[in-house]
C-alpha positions in Angstrom: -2.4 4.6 26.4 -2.2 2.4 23.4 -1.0 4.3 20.0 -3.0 3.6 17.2 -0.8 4.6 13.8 -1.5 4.0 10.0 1.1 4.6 7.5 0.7 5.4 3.6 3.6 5.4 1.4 4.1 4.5 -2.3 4.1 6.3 -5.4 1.3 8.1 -6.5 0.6 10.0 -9.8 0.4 14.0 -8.9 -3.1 14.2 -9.4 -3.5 11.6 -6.4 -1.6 13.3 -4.5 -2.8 16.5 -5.0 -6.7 15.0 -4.7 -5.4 13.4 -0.5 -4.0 16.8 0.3 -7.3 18.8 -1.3 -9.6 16.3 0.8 -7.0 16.6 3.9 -7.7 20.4 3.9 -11.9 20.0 4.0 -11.2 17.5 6.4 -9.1 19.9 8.8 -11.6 22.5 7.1 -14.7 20.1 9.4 -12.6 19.6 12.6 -12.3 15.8 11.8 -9.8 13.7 9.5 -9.7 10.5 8.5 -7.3 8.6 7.2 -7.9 5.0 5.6 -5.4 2.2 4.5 -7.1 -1.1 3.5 -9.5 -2.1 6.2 -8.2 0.1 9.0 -8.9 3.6 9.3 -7.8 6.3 11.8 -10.1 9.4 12.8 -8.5 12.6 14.5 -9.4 15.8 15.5 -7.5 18.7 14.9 -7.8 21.1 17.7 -7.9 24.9 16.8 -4.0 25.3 17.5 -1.5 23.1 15.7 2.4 22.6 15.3 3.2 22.6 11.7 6.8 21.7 9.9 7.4 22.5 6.5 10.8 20.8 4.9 12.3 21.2 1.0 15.1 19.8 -0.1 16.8 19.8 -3.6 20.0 17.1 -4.6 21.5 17.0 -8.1 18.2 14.2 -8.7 16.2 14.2 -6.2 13.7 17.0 -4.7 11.8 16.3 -1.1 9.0 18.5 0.2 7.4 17.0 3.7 4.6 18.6 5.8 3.9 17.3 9.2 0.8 18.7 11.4 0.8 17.8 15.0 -1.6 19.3 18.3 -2.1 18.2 21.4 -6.0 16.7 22.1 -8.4 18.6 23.2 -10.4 17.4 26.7 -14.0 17.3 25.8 -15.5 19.0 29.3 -18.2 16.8 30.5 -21.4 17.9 33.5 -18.9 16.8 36.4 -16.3 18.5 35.6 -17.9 21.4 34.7 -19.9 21.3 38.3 -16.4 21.3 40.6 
C-alpha cells in the first residue's frame, strides 16, 4: 500500500497556531480532516476510537508540548460483504 504523508513545520505566531488546532478540532468534530501544504493536500478519517499521546517538556530555554492522534481505518462494509 503506498503511504501518502504531508509534513508542516515552521514557526508560526500563537494565534496561527492556535486557529490549525481550533479548525483540527471541527474537523475531527465532522469525521473528516484535511490537511494542506502548497498544492498537496491529505484527507483522513478519524474513526470513533483513537490513540492519543500527549508529551511536555521544560529545559532551562526551551519548552516542548507535542500531541499525536493515531486510529486504525475503518472498513467501509459494502452489499457483498454484508450478503456472506
Amino acid at each position: 500500500m503506498e503511504k501518502d504523508k504531508i509534513k508542516i513545520e515552521g514557526v508560526m505566531q500563537l494565534s496561527e497556531v492556535i486557529f490549525n488546532l481550533e479548525k483540527l478540532v471541527g474537523d475531527m468534530k465532522s469525521g473528516r480532516v484535511v490537511l494542506a501544504a502548497g498544492d498537496e493536500s491529505l484527507a483522513l478519517s478519524p474513526s470513533v476510537l483513537v490513540n492519543v499521546e500527549m508529551k511536555a517538556s521544560q529545559k532551562k530555554e526551551k519548552e516542548k508540548f507535542s500531541l499525536e492522534i493515531s486510529w486504525k481505518k475503518h472498513k467501509e462494509i459494502g452489499f457483498a460483504e454484508r450478503d456472506e
